[in-house]
N, C-alpha and C positions, 0 to 999 in steps of 0.2 A: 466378390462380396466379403467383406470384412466379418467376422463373427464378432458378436456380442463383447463388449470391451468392460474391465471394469470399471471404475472412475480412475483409480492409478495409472491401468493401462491405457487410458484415453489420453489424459494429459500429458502423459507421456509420450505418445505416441503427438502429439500434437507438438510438443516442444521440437521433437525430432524433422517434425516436416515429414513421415510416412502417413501414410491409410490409415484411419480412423471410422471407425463403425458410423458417428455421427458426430460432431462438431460440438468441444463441450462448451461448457456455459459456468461462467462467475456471476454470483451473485452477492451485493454486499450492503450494510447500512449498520449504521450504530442502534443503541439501543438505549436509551437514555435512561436515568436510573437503575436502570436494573445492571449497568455497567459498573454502579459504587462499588459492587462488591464482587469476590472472586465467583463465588454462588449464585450471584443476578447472574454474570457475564456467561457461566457456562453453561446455567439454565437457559437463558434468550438463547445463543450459540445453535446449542442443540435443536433448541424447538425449531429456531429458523431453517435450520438444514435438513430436518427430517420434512417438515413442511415443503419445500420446494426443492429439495433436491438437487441442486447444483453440485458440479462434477470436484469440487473441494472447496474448502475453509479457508475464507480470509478472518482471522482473527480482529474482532473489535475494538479495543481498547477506547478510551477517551481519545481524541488526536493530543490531546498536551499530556496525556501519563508520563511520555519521556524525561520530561524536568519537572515534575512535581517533587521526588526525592531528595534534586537540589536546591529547593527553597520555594518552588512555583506555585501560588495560591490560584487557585482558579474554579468558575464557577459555570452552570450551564448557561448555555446560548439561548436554549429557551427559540431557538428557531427550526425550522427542518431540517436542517443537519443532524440536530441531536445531540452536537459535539459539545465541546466546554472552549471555554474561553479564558487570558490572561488577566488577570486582577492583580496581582503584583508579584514583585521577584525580588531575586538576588542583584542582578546587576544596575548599580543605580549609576556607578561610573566606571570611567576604562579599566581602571585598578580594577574593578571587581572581577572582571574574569577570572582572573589569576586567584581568586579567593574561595572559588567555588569548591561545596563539602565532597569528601569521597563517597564514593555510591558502592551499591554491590547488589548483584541481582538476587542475593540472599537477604535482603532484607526489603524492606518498604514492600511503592508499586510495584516493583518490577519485579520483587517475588511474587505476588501474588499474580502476576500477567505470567511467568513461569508457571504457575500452579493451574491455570486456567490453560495453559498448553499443553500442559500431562494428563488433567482429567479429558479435554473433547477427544485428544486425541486417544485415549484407553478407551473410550465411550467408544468412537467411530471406529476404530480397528484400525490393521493397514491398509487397507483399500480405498481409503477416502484420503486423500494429502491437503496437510492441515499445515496453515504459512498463518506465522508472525506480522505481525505489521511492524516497521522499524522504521525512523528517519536519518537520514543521512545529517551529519553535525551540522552543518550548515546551517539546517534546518531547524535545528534544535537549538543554535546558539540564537535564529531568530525567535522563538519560542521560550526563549528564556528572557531574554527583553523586553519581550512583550512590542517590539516597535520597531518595520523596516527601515524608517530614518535611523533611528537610534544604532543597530545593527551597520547601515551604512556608513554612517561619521566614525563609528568605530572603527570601522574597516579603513578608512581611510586615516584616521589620524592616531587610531594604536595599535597597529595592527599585530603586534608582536604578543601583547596582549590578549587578543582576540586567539589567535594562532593557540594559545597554552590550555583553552578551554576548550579548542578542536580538538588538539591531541587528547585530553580527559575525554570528553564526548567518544572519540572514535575510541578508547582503549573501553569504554563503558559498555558502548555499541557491542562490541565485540563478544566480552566476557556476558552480557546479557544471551546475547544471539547461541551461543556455545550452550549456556543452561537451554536454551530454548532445543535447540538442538537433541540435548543429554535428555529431553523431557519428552522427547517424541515428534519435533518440528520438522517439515519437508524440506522448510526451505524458509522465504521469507518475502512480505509485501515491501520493499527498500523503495519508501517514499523520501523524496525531492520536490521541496514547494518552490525551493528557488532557481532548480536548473532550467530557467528558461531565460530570455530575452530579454522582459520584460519588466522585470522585477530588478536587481540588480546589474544584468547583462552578463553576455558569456567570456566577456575578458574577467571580470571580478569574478564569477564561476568557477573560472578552471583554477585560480589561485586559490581561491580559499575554500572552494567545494570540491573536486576534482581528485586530488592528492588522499582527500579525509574518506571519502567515495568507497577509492579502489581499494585502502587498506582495510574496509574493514570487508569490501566483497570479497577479495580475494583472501582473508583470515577466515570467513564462513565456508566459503566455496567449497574446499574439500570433502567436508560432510553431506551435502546439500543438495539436488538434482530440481528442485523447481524454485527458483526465486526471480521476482519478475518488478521490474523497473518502474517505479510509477512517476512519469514527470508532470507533475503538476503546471497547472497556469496553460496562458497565451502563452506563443511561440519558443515550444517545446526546444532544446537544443537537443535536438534527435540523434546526431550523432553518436549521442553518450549511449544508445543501444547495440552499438557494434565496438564502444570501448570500455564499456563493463564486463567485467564478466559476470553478466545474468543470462535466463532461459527464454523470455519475454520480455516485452516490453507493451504497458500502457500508459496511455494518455488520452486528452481530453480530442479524442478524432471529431467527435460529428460538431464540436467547438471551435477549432484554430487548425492550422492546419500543419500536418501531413493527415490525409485523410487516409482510409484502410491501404484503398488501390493506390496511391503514391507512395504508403511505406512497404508497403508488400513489394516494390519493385527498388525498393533502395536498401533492404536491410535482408539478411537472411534470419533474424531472429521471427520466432513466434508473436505475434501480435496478440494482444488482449485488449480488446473493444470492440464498439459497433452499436453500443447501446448511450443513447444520450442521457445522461445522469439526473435530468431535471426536466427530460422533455417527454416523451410519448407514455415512457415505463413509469412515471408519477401519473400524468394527468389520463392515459387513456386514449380511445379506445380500446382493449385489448385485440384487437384485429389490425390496427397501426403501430403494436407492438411488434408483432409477428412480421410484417411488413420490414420494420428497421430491424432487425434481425437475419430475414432470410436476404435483406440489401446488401447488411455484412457478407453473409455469408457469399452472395454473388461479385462482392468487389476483391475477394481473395481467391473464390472458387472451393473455397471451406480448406486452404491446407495453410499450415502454421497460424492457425487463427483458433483461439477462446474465444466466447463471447462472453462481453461483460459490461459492465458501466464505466464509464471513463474518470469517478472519481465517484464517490459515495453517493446514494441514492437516499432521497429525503423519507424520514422514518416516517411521515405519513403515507406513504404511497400504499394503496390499496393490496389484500393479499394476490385479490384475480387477479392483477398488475404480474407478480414477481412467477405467478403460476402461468401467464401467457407467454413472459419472456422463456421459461425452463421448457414448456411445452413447442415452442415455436422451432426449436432442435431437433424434435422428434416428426417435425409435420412431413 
C-alpha cells in the first residue's frame, strides 16, 4: 500500500514507472477572453485547478501566442476550442523568413506568458508542477504563415530560407522556456502539430522538424523533470517518444492509433492519455466518463500512465464532466 502521495510526488513517481498511491490525472482547456490578459489567464488558471483538482498545470496560452510578437494578427475562433486563429502575418513570400523582427521574452506576449508562470506558480507552491505550453518551430513557422500549402512550397523551393526562421524560432524557443523556467516552470507542454504522417510526412519532419526539436529539448532539459510530448494529428510518428528527450508522451490515442496498450508495449516512456478530447468528457454521461478512464487505466494496468485528454478539451464541456474524469482516479 502506497501512502498518500502529493501531486509532485505522484507525477513523479509516474514518470519513473514505480508505485503510485493512485493514477494521476491532466486536465486542460483554454479559456477564451479571459486569456487577453495576463490577470484573465491566471485568474481562469487557478479557479480551474482549484475547482477540479488535477495532479498539475498545463498552462493556457492562446495556441497562436507564439508569433504574435513577430507580426501575427489573430483573432478568436469563436468555436469550441476557444483558441484564436490566423488573420495575417509577416510572411507574404520566401524572402520573408529571413526578415522576421527580434523577439525576447522580456517584452510583448511572451513576457506576459512568463509572468502568468510566476504568479500560478507562487499561487500553487511546490507541490503542484506547473508546465508551459511551447511549440516546436516547425510549428510555429506554420503558424506564422497562416497556410500548410504555403509552409510546404516553402519547404520545397526555399528552403534555406525557411531553415533561418527555424534557427530564430528555436533560439526564441529556448531563451523564452529558460525565463519560464527562472519563473518557476516544471517543465513544459512541447507541442508538434506536424510530427505526424499526415500532414507533411515523416521524410519532410525529420529535415525540418527533427533537428529544430532536439536543440531546444535538450537546452531546457537540464533544468526540467516533467516535460511531456504532444504529437498532434492522425498518424502520430511515435517513434519521436523514445528520441526526445522528454518524461511523456501524448497523443490523440482513442483517435489514430497507437492506442494505450500498443504504446505501453513499444515505448518505456510515461503515457499521458485515455480520455477522448471531444468525446464522452464534453458530451457525457458522467458514468461513460468514468468508464474511458478506469479502460485507460486497465490497457496500462495504471503504471507510467496520466490520465488526460489527448488534445484540448472543448471550453463548453460541463463542469460535472471535468469533476467525473478527476473523481473517476479516486473510484
Amino acid at each position: 500500500m502506497v501512502e498518500t502521495m502529493t501531486q509532485k510526488e505522484r507525477i513523479a513517481a509516474a514518470l519513473a514507472g514505480t508505485d503510485v498511491d493512485r493514477v494521476p490525472v491532466g486536465l486542460w482547456r483554454h479559456f477564451p477572453s479571459e486569456d487577453e490578459t495576463p490577470d484573465g489567464l491566471v485568474e481562469a488558471t487557478l479557479r480551474f485547478h482549484r475547482s477540479f483538482d488535477p495532479d498539475f498545470v498545463k498552462l493556457m496560452p492562446t495556441g497562436m501566442y507564439c508569433v504574435v510578437d513577430y507580426g501575427v494578427q489573430i483573432e478568436p475562433t469563436g468555436d469550441r476550442g476557444g483558441t484564436t486563429r490566423y488573420v495575417s502575418g509577416p510572411i507574404q513570400e520566401a524572402n520573408d523568413w529571413e526578415r522576421l523582427p527580434e523577439i525576447s521574452p522580456g517584452s510583448g506576449v511572451l513576457r506576459d506568458q512568463v509572468d502568468v508562470t510566476r504568479r500560478v506558480k507562487d499561487a500553487l507552491g511546490p507541490d503542484v508542477p506547473v508546465i508551459q505550453t511551447i511549440f516546436s518551430p516547425l510549428t510555429m513557422a506554420n503558424k506564422a504563415c497562416g497556410d500548410e500549402q504555403v509552409l510546404a512550397s516553402h519547404l520545397q523551393d526555399a528552403p534555406d530560407q525557411v531553415r533561418t526562421a527555424l534557427d530564430q524560432f528555436t533560439h526564441d524557443v529556448i531563451a523564452f522556456g529558460r525565463a519560464c523556467i527562472n519563473a518557476g516552470a516544471d517543465g513544459f507542454f512541447f507541442a508538434t502539430q506536424l510530427g505526424n504522417r499526415s500532414t507533411l510526412g515523416e521524410t519532410s519532419y525529420r529535415e525540418f522538424g527533427v533537428p529544430y526539436d532536439t536543440r531546444i529539448l535538450r537546452a531546457l532539459r537540464p533544468d526540467t523533470w516533467f516535460t511531456m510530448l504532444h504529437l498532434h494529428g492522425d498518424q502520430p510518428i511515435f517513434e519521436l517518444a523514445d528520441e526526445y528527450p522528454v518524461d511523456t508522451v501524448n497523443w490523440h490515442d482513442r483517435e489514430t492509433p497507437p492506442s494505450l496498450a500498443e504504446a505501453h508495449d513499444r515505448t518505456e516512456r510515461c503515457l499521458s492519455g485515455g480520455i477522448h478530447r471531444s468525446g464522452v468528457v464534453s458530451s457525457g454521461p458522467p458514468d461513460q466518463i468514468a468508464t474511458e478512464v478506469k479502460d485507460a487505466i486497465e490497457q496500462t494496468g495504471g503504471r507510467r500512465l496520466i490520465i488526460a485528454p489527448g488534445c484540448v478539451i472543448p471550453c463548453d464541456t460541463p463542469d460535472e464532466h471535468f469533476r467525473a474524469a478527476r473523481a473517476a482516479v479516486s473510484g
